[in-house]
C-alpha positions as CSV (number, residue, x, y, z in Angstrom):
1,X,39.7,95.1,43.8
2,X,41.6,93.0,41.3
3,X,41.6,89.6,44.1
4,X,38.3,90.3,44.8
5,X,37.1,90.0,40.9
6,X,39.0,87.2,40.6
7,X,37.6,85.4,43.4
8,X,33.8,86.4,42.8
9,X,34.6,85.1,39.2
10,X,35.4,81.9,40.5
11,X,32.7,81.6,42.9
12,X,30.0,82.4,40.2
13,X,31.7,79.8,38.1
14,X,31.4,77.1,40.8
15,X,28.4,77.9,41.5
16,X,26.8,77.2,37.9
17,X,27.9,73.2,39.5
18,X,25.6,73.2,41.7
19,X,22.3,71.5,42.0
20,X,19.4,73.2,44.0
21,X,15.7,72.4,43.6
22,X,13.7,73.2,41.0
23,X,10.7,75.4,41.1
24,X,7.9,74.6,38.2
25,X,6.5,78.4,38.9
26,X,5.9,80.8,36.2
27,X,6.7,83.6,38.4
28,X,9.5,84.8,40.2
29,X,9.9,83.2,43.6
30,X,11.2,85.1,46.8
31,X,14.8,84.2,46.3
32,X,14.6,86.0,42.8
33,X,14.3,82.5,41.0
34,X,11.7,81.9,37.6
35,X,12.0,78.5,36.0
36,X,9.8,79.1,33.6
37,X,11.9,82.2,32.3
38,X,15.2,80.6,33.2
39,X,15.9,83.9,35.5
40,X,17.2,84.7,38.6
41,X,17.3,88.7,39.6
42,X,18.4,89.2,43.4
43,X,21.3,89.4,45.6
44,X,24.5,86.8,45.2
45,X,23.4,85.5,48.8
46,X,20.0,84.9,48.3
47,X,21.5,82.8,45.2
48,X,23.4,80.7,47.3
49,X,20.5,80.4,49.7
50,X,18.5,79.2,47.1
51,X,21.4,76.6,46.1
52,X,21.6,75.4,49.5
53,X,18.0,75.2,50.5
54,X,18.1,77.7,53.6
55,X,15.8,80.9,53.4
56,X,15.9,83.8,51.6
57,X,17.3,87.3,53.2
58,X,15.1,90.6,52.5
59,X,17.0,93.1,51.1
60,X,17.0,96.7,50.1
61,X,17.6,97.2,45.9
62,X,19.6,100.1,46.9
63,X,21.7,98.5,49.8
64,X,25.6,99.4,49.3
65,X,27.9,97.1,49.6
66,X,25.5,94.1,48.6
67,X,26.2,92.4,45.5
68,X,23.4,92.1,43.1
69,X,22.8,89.2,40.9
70,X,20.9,89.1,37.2
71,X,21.4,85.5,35.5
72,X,19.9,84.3,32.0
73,X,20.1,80.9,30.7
74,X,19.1,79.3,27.5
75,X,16.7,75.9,27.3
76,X,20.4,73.9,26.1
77,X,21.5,75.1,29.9
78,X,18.3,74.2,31.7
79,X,20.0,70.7,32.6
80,X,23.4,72.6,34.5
81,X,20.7,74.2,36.8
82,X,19.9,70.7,38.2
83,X,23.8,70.0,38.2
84,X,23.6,67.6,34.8
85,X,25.1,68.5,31.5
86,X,23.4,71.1,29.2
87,X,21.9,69.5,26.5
88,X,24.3,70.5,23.6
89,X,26.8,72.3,22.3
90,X,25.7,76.1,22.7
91,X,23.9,76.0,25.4
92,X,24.9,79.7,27.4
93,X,24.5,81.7,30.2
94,X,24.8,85.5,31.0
95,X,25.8,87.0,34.6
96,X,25.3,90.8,35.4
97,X,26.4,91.7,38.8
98,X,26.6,95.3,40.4
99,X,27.4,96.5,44.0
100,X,26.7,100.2,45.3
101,X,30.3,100.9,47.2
102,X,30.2,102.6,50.2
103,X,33.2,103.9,52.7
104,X,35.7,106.2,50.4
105,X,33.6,104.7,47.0
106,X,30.3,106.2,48.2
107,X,28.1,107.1,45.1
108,X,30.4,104.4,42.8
109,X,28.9,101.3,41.6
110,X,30.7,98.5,40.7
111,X,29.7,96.5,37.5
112,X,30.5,92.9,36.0
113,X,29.3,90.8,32.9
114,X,30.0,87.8,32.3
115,X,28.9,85.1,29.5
116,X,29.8,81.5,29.5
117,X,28.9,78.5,26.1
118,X,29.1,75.5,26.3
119,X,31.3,73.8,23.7
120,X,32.5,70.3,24.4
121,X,34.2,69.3,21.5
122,X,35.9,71.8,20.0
123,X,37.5,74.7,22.1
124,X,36.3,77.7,21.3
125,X,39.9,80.1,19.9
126,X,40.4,83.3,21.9
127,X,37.6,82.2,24.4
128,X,38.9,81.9,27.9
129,X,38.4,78.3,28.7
130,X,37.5,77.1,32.1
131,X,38.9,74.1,33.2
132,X,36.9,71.5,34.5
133,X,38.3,72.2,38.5
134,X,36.8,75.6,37.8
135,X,33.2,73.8,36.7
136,X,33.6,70.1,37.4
137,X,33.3,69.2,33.7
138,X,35.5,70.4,30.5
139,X,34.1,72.1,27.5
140,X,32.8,75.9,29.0
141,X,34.7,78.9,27.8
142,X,33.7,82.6,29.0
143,X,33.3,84.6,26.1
144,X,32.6,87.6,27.7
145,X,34.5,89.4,30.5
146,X,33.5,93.0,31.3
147,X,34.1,95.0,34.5
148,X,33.6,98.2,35.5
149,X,32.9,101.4,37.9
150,X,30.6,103.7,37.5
151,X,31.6,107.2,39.5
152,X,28.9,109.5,41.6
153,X,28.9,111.3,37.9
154,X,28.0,108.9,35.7
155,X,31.3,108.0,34.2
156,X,31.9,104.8,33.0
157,X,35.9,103.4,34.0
158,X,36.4,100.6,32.0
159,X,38.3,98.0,34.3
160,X,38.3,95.2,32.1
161,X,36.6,94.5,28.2
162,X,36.6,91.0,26.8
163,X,34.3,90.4,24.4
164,X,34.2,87.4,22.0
165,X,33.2,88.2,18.4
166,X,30.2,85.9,18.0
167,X,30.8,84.9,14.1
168,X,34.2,83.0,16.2
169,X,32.0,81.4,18.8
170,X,29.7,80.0,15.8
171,X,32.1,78.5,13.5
172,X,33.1,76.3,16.5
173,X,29.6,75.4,17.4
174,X,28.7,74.6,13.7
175,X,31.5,72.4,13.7
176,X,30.0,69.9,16.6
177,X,26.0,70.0,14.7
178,X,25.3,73.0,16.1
179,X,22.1,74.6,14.8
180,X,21.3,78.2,15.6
């Protein structure tokens, strides 16, 4: 489990790199894509589908072992979604992503959340930066980290909890003009 985090974390992170066409809708399209909202719910393949310009895949919202996708941008990110620079320092995005297990983790889902500011001057302290062969430019640091399981019960399993006080991640921005 612990390789395949790691790895899925990458990927997600190389994948913010990435240009694919823009869509001036104001509705969700049938990869899971809205511009206008600066959304994208669906499944991690359709994603890359969309980033790649092949078609998208129908799916089932309760499919196991499919890994499901919910991303949030600000307007400052807007600019990374076309594979350019966000426009300034604080410029963020959030990353939910679940799969129902199946096999000996029937009835288990598998959580992760992720958040990720831009910050290109000064580094962000106890952020985890990424370096710019994880995102093909310098100045992103993932500010939150969270994974989890969720058993056929309900119970939460905390697998991993890093969370970034937010009064840290504004000093730094406020010291390169940020304005909240």
């Amino acid at each position: 489990m612990k390789t395949r985090k790691k790895s899925l974390f990458m990927v997600l992170l190389l994948i913010i790199m990435f240009s694919f066409p823009s869509a001036a809708s104001a509705q969700t399209d049938e990869y899971g894509y809205n511009a206008q909202a600066r959304t994208f719910k669906g499944t991690l393949a359709n994603w890359e589908a969309f980033m790649q310009g092949l078609p998208p895949t129908t799916f089932d919202w309760k499919a196991t072992d499919v890994i499901f996708i919910e991303r949030k941008w600000d307007k400052l990110f807007d600019p990374m979604i076309q594979g350019n620079l966000p426009s300034s320092a604080g410029a963020w995005q959030k990353v939910d992503l679940w799969e129902y297990l199946s096999g000996d983790k029937l009835g288990w889902t598998w959580h992760q959340a992720l958040a990720v500011v831009y910050s290109p001057t000064i580094p962000i302290p106890n952020a985890i930066e990424l370096t710019a062969d994880e995102m093909g430019v310098t100045g992103f640091y993932c500010v939150v980290q969270k994974e989890w399981l969720i058993d056929p019960n309900g119970k939460r399993i905390e697998i991993q909890d890093f969370m970034l006080k937010r009064n840290i991640i504004k000093r730094a921005l406020h010291g390169q003009g940020w304005k909240h």
